[in-house]
N, C-alpha and C positions, 0 to 999 in steps of 0.2 A: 171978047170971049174971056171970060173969066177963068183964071187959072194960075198954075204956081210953074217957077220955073225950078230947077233942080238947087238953083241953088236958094229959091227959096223953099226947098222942102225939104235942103239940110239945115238944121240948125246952126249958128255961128258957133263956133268954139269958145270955149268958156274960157278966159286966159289965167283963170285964177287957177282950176285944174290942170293947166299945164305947167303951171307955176309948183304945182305939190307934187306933182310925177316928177318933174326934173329935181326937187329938191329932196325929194325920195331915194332919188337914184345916185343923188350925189351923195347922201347917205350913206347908202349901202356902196355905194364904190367907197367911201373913206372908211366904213367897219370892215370892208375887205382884207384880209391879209393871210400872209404867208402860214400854213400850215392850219387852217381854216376845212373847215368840212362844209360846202356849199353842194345846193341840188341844182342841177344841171338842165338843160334841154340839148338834147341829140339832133345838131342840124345839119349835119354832113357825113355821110361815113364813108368815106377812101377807101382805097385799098393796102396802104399801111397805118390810116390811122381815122379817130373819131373825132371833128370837130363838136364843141358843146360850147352852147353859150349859159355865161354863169349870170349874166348882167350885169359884166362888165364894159367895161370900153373897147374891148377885142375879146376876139375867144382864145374859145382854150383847146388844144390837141390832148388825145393820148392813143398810146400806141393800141393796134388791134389786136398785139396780143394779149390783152387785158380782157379781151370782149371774149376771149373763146371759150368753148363749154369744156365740159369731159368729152366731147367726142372729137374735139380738135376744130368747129366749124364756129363764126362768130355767130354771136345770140344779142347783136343790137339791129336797130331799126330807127333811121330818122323819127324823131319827135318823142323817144322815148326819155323819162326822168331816170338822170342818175345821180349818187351822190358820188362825187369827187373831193381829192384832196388838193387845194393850190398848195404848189410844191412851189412856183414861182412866178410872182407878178407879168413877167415878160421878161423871153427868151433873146435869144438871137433874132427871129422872126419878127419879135413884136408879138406875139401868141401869150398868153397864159398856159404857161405850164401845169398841167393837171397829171393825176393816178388816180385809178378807177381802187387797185386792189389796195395800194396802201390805207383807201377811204372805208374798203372793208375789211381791211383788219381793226383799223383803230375803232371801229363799231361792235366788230366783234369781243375786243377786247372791256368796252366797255357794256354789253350786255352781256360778261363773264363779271364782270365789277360787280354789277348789279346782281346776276343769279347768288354770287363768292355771299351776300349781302344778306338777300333774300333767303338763304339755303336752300334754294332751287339745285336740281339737276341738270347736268347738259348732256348732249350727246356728240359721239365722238368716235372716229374710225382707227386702229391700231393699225399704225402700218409699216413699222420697223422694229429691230429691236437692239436696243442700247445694251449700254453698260449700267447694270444692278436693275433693267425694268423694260418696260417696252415706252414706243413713241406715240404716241394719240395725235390727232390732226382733229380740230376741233371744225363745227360747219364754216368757213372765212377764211380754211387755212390756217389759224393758227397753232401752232405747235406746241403739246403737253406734256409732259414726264410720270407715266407710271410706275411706282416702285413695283418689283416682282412678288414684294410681302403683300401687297394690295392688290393684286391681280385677285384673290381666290381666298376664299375660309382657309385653305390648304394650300401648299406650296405646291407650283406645279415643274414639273421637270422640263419640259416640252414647251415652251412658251411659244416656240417658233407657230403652232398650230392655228394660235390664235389670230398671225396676222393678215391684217383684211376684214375682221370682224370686228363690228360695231355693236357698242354698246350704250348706255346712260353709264353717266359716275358724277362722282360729288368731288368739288373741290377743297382739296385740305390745304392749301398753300396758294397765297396769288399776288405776285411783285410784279404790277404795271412796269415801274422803270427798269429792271432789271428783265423784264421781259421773262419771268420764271411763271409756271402754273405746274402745283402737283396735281395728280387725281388720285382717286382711290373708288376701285369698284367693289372690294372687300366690305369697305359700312354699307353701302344698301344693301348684299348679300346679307349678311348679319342683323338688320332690319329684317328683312323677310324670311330668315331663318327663324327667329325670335318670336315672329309672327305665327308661322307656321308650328313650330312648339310649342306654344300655347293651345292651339286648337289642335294639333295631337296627343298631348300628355292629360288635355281634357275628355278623352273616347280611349283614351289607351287601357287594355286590363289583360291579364295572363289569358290562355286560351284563346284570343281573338288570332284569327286569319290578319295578316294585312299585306300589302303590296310597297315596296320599296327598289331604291335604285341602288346598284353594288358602287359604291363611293371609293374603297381600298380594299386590297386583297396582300395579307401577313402569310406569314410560314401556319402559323393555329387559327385562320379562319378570317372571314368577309365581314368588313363595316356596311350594314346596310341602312341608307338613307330613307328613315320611314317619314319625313317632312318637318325637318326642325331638330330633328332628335333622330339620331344612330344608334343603332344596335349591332350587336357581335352576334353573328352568325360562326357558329365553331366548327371547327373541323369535322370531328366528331359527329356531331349534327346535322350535318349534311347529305349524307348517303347510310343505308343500312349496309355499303359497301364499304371497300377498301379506299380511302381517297390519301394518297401521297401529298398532292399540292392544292390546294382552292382553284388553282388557276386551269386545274385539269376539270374544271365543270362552269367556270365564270371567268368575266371581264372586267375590269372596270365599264360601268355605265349599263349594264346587264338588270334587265326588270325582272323582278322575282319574288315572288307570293312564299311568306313563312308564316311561321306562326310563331305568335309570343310563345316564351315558355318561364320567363321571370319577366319580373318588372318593378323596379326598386323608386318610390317616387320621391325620396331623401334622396336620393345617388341619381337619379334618371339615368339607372342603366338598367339597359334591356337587353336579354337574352335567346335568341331568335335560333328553332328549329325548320328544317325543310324535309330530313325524313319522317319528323312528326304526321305531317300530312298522310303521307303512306300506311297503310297496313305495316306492321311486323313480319316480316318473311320467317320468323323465327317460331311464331305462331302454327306453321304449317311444316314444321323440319318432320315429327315423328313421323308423320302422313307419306311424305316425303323423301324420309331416308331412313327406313328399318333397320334394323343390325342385321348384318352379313347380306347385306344387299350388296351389290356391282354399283360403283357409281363413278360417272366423266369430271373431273375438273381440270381447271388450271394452276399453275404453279403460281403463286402472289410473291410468296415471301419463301426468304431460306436462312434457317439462324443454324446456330452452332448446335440446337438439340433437333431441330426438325424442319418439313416444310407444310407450310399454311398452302391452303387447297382451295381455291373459289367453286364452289359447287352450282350457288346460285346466288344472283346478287343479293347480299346484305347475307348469307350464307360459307362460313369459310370451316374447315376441319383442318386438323394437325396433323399427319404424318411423322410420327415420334421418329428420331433415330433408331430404335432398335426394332421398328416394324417396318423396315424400307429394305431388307437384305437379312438373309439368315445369316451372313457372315456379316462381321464388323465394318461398316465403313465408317474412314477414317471424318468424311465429314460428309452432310446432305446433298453438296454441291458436287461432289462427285458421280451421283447418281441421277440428282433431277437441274434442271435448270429456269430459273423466272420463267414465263411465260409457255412451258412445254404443260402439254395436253398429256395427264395421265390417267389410267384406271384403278382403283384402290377398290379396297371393301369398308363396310363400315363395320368398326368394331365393339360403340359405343357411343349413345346421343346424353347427353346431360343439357335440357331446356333450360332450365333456373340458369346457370352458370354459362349458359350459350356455348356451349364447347362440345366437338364431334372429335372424336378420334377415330383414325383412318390406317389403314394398315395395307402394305405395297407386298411384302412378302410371303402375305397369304395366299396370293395369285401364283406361286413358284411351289414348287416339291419342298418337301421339309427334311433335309438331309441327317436330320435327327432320326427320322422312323429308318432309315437306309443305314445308318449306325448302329442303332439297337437289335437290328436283324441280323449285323455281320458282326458283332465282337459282344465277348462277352467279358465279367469280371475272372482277371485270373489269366485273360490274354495277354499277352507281350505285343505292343508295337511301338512303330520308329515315326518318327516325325520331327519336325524343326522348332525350334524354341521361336514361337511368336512373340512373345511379352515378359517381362521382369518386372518383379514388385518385391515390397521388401516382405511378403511372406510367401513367396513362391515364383515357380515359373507356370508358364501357359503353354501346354504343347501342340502342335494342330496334330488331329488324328486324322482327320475327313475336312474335306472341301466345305466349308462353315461349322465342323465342329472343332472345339478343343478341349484339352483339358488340363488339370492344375495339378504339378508336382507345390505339398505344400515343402516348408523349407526342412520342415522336420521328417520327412520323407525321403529327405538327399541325401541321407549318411547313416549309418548306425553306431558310427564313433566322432565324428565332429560334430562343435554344434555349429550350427552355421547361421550367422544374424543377417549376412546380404545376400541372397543366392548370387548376385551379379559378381558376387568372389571366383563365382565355379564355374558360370554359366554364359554366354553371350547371346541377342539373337541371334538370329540364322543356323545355330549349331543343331547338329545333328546328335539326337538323343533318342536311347530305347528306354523305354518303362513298361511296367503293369498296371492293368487296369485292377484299381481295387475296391472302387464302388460306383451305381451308376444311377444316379436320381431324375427315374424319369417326369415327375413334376416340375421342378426346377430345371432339369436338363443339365444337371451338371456331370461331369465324368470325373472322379479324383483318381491320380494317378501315380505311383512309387518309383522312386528308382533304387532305391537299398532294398526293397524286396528282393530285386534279382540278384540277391547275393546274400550267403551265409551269413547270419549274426555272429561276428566273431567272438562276444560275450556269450555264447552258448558254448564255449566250449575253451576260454581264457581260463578262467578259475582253477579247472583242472588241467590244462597245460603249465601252466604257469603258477604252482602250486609256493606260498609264502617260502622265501629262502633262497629262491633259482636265483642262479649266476648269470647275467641276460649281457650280451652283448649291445649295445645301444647307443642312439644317436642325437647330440641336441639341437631341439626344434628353434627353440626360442629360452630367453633369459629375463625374469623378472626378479622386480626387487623381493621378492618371499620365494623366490628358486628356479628350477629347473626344467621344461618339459622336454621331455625324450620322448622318440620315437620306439618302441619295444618291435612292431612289424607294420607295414602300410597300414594306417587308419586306424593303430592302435596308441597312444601316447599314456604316459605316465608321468608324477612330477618328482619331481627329486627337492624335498623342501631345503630352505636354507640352514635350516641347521642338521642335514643328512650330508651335507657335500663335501663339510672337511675336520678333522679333531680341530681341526684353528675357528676362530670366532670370524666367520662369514658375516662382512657386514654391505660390502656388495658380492654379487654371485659373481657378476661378469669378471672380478677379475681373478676367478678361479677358473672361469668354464667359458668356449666362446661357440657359439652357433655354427653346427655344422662335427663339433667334436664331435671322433668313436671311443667310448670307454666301457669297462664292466660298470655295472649295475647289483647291488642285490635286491629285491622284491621282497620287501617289508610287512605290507601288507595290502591287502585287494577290496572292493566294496563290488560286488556283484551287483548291487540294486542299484546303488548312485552310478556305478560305472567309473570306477575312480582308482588306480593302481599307485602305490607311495613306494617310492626305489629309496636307494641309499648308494651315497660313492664312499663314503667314509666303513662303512661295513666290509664290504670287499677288500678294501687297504688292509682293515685289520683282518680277514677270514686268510689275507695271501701270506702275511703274516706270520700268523700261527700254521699254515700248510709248510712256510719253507723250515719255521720251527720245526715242526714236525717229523718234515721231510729227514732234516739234517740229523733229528734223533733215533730214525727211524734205521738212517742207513748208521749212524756209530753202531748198533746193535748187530747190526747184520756184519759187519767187518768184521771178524776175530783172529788171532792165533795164536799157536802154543808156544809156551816158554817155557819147554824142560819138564820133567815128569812131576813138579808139583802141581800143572796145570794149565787152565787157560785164563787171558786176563782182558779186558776191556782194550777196545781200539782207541787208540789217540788219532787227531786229525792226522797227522803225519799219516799211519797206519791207512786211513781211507784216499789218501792222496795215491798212495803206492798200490792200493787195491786196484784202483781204477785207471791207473797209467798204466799196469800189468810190466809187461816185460820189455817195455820204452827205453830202462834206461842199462849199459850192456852191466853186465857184472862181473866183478871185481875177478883177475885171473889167477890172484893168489889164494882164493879162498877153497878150503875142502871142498868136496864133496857130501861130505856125511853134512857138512853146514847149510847148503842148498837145499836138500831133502825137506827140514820144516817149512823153507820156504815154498819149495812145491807142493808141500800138502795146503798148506794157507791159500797157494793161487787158486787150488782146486775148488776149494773151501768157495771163496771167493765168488769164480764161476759161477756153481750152483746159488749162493744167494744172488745171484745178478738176474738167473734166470726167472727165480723165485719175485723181484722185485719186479721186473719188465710183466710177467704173468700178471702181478696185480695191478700196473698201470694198464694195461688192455683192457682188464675188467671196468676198470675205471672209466676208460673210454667209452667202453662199449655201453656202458650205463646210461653214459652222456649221448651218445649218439642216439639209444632208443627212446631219452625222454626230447631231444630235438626233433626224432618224427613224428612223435605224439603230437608234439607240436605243430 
């Protein structure tokens, strides 16, 4: 039977090919070495570790926790190719020492070489963060450094948000031996920003609609990101409403359709409205809010003259201070407060200028028409000093009305430059009404009306010449002012007050002295009386002159039948002591006799002299009641 036996129907072995495998292998066992990166085959996997034959003379171990995934379970299987690191020829065991992950970092690191080279990108997961940046973990495990200035176009406050989140970046720094690798996600940003502005500034023009993303939000208004290029969206711009903060309508990262409203292609800055879009609410006010209409708002704003009224959005009116109360209030915030719901009227629309004026006190009684029905000019009434100015007081008459003594009103003989000399609040004061403007609303009011003009009737009391009793007020260097009767003053000039050369007054006169006066002369029109001290001195003078001549004459007696002869002082000394001193006991009688005819004598001139000083008196006494 013809046929083959197995072993002739294997061929013999070729000894030459055995001869090039084995010397192959002895090859590759002596290029073999420590820190080598060899591909593997997976021919055993244990339950602490993976046997891998490299092609060496023994295998190789490595631990299985080399092998496990991100879910913690291993991801080898007999027969599978790995690359590994000899870390060492042979162990303790006799095994080749292998690492699966030190084989993938040094891979990684060199297709980082390679991309650092190329300026390729990599990608990369953030997942700490350091000092001055966050930490990147590149695919292999190995570990990156971002600076915080390279994270973003813009510096971000918040870094922590970012980690766990991956991205592509570019490598700006790469030291294999030092094992350092910078990133930076910032240059591609700025690539695609670059990008992106060009094809916006090329369709960009005023009036266009467009769509953007809110980038930053300022105290005056939102950056918005229209692709490549920012624009300012302003405060202002935003609402035909009241808007305090940006932040009370937006966020960061907020989508929102504006409309250009500049657009500078030297400067590439852009000027972005969003109430543009809208109607004008402003457009439809007169329609809206007629004069002396009733109308609801809210209280927005409150300054020191008024409060701002929201009527309707993009819609606000003023509330003046002096139409919130018929009486004064001392400030707006007394009366209304932010956010309170009130009802006003309207007083007044002005379109062009966007301004309504509003009025709260129109809604109350006007305590004016309730004044004008009870008092009239020519009445007397009492009320409290409200207010001081330097040309009057303010007195209240009625519950929001008042009225104004001017200054020149307070006195009919002082003048008076501060009323606050005479006057305080709170005091209690009477006056007359002496005119009453009902246009204006004002009341002006007297207080020297109620009372006699005392220059109506000085002149001829106090007629040039009178002897005045009198009091000093005060002392200046040109003289005197004295008081002649309350509210009446006179000056006594400096060269009226003594025969001596007056060159200061004070130190002849001191404030508060009572001396005679004479009354020089008077000015009715200006209101102006000039005294004299030095007149008086000499008028008392000549009366005692007088006086002493007066009575020599009246003294007389006889000396024997040739006559009578003039009295010596002697003579009036003995008149006027009469019978004081005793007399002499040696002397006649018939010698006594002229002298009791003399004493008689005497008598009757005494009586005759006392008669004309009564007169005198009485003179004086009916020009002092005149007075």
């Amino acid at each position: 039977m013809n046929g083959t036996t197995p072993a002739e129907a294997s061929p013999a072995p070729d000894p030459e090919s055995f001869a090039a495998l084995f010397e192959e292998s002895i090859a590759h066992v002596e290029k073999l070495k420590e820190g080598d990166i060899v591909c593997g085959t997976v021919i055993k996997v244990g339950r602490d570790a993976v046997v891998i034959d490299i092609g060496y003379k023994s295998e190789g171990v490595i631990s299985m926790n080399e092998f496990h995934g991100p879910a913690g379970k291993a991801v080898v299987n007999p027969g599978d190719k790995v690359d590994v690191l000899v870390e060492s020829m042979e162990n303790d065991d006799g095994l080749v020492a292998l690492s699966k992950e030190k084989a993938d970092k040094l891979k990684v690191w060199d297709e980082i070489s390679a991309a650092c080279e190329r300026d390729e990108l990599i990608e990369g997961t953030i997942t700490a963060r350091v000092k001055g940046g966050l930490s990147v973990t590149i695919n292999g495990g190995v570990k990156a450094f971002l600076p915080g200035s390279q994270v973003d176009l813009r510096p971000i406050r918040n870094l922590d948000k970012l980690i766990g989140q991956s991205f592509e970046f570019k490598v700006i720094k790469f030291n294999k031996k030092r094992g350092n690798i910078v990133l930076s996600r910032r240059v591609l940003l700025e690539k695609e920003r670059d990008r992106l502005k060009a094809a916006t500034l090329q369709n960009l023009e005023e009036g266009q609609i467009v769509t953007g993303i809110i980038k930053n939000l300022t105290e005056y208004g939102a950056f918005v990101d229209l692709g490549g290029i920012d624009g300012l969206l302003h405060i202002t711009d935003m609402s035909w409403g009241r808007v305090s903060h940006p932040s009370e309508l937006f966020s960061v990262g907020d989508e929102v359709t504006v409309k250009v409203l500049k657009y500078n292609a030297e400067t590439e800055r852009v000027s972005l409205g969003l109430k543009q879009i809208t109607e004008d609410p402003w457009n439809e006010v007169i329609a809206a809010f007629p004069i002396d209409t009733k109308v609801q708002g809210k209280v927005v704003s409150i300054t020191d003259y008024g409060a701002f009224i929201e009527m309707n959005e993009g819609v606000e009116g003023l509330i003046h201070v002096s139409e919130m109360s018929w009486k004064k209030p001392k400030h707006p915030s007394k009366l209304v407060e932010v956010g309170q719901e009130v009802e006003c009227v309207v007083l007044d629309v002005d379109v062009q200028n966007k301004r309504i004026s509003l009025g709260l006190k129109q809604l109350q009684e006007d305590p004016w028409t309730a004044f004008t029905q009870k008092y009239n000019p020519g009445d007397i009434i009492r009320g409290k000093v409200r207010s001081i100015t330097d040309y009057g007081v303010f007195i209240g008459i009625e519950d929001g009305v008042d009225g104004m003594v001017h200054k020149s009103d307070l006195s009919w003989t002082q003048r008076i430059n501060n009323p606050a000399d005479l006057y305080h609040k709170g005091d209690e004061v009477e006056a007359i009404i002496l005119s009453v403007n009902d246009e204006e609303k004002k009341v002006s009011l007297g207080i020297k009306q109620l009372y006699e003009d005392p220059w109506s009737y000085i002149p001829t009391q106090y007629p040039v010449g009178t002897i005045l009793e009198v009091r000093t007020m005060s002392v200046t260097e040109y003289g005197v002012f004295v008081e002649i009767e309350r509210g009446v003053e006179g000056l006594v000039p400096r060269s009226e007050i003594s025969h001596e050369f007056v060159e200061d007054p004070a130190k002849f006169v001191s404030i508060g002295d009572q001396r005679k006066a004479e009354l020089i002369s008077i000015d009715a029109t200006d209101r102006k009386i000039t005294l004299s001290f030095k007149d008086v001195e000499d008028r008392e003078l000549d009366q005692e002159a007088m006086k002493f001549q007066k009575e020599s004459k009246k003294v007389e007696r006889k000396v024997g039948p040739s006559g009578t002869t003039g009295a010596t002082l002697g003579d009036v000394l003995k008149a006027k002591l009469g019978n004081i001193a005793p007399a002499p006991s040696a002397a006649p009688v018939e010698a006594e006799k002229p002298a009791e005819e003399a004493k008689d004598e005497t008598k009757v001139e005494a009586k005759d002299e006392a008669k004309d000083e009564a007169k005198d008196e009485t003179a004086e006494k009916t020009e002092g009641d005149d007075a």
